[in-house]
C-alpha positions as semicolon CSV with decimal commas, in nm:
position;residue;x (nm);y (nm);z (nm)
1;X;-1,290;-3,195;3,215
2;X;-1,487;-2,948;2,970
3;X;-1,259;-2,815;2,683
4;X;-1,286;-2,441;2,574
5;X;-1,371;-2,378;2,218
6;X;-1,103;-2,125;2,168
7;X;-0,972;-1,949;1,888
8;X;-0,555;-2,028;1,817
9;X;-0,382;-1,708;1,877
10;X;-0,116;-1,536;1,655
11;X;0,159;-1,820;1,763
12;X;-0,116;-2,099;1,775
13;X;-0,004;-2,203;1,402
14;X;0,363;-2,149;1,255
15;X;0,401;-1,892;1,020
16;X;0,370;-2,129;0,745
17;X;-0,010;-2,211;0,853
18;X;-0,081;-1,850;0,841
19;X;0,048;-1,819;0,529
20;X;-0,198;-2,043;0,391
21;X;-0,500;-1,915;0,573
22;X;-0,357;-1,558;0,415
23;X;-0,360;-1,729;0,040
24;X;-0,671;-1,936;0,116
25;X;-0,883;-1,594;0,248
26;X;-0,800;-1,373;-0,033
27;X;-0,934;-1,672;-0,287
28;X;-1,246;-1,738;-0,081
29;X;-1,413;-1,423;-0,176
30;X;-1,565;-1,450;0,228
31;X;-1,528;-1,153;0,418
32;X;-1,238;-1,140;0,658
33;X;-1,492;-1,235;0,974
34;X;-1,660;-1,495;0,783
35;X;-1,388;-1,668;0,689
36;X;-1,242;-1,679;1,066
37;X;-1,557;-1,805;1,166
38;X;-1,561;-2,085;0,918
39;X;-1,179;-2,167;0,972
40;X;-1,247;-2,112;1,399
41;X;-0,974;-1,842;1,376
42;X;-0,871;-1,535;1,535
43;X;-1,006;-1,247;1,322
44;X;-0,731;-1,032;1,479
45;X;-0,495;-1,292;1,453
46;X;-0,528;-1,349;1,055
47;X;-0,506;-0,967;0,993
48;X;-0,214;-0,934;1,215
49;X;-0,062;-1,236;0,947
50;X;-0,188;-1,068;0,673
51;X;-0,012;-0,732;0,719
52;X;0,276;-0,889;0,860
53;X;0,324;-1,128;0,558
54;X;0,261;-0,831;0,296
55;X;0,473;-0,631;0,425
56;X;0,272;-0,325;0,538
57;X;0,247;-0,399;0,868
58;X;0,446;-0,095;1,155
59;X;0,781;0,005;1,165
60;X;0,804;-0,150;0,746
61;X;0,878;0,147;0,501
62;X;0,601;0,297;0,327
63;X;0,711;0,503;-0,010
64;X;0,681;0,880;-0,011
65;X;0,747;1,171;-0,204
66;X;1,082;1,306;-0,210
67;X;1,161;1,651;-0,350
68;X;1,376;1,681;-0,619
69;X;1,567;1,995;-0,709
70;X;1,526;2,099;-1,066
71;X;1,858;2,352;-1,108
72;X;1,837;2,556;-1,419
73;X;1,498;2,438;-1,587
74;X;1,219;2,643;-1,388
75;X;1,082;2,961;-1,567
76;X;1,267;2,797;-1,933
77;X;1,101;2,596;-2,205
78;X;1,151;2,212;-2,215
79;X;1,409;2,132;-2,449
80;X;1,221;1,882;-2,626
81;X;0,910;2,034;-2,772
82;X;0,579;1,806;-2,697
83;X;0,753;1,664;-2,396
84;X;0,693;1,728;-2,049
85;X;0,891;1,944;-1,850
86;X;0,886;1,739;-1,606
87;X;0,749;1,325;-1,498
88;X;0,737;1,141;-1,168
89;X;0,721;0,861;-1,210
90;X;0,480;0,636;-0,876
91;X;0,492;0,294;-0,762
92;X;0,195;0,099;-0,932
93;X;0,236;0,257;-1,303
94;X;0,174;0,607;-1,202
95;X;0,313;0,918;-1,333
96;X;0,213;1,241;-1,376
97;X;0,355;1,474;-1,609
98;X;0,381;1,852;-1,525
99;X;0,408;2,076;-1,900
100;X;0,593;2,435;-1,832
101;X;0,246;2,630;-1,807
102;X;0,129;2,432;-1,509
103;X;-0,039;2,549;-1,176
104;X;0,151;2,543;-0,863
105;X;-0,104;2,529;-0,669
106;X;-0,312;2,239;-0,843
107;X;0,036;2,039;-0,834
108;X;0,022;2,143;-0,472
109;X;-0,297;1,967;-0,422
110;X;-0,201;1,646;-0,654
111;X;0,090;1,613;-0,434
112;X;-0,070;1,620;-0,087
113;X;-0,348;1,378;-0,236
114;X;-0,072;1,160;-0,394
115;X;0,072;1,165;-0,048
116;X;-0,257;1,086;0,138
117;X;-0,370;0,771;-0,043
């Protein structure tokens, strides 16, 4: 009987397995097909595992921008002098700060940037 060389498929290992190829891959500094190749593992497979066990993979929630009504401060001077009229505040220790003189349409095209990354 000649055996097949073949490559274990996304339910070839337990999830715990994958886990550690995940861990083990990102410290290996390989690339992700060099790495499969040394390992003789799916290159789909571990990328499948890798989004799945970060979190990022379909149908998971991906943060967006949500607008925020401002009632009573637009057109007015910020109450506190030397502070921004108004912060938002991103995931990752982002904010950006918007003073009362600022451009709608540059925050226009922060936004949809912010939004696109």
């Amino acid at each position: 009987m000649v055996q097949q060389n073949r490559q274990p498929s996304r339910e070839g290992f337990p999830q715990r397995q994958w886990q550690a190829h995940v861990q083990a891959f990102r410290r290996s500094g390989l690339s992700r097909a060099e790495y499969c190749r040394r390992q003789n593992i799916s290159y789909h497979a571990l990328t499948y595992w890798q989004r799945k066990l970060s979190g990022s993979g379909p149908g998971k929630s991906v943060p967006a921008l949500v607008p925020v009504p401002l009632a009573g401060t637009i057109g007015h001077h910020s109450s506190h002098p030397g502070r921004a009229a108004l912060r938002v505040i991103l995931p990752g220790n982002l904010s950006v700060e918007v003073g009362d003189g600022f451009s709608p349409s540059t925050l226009s095209r922060l936004l949809a940037t912010l939004e696109g990354r």
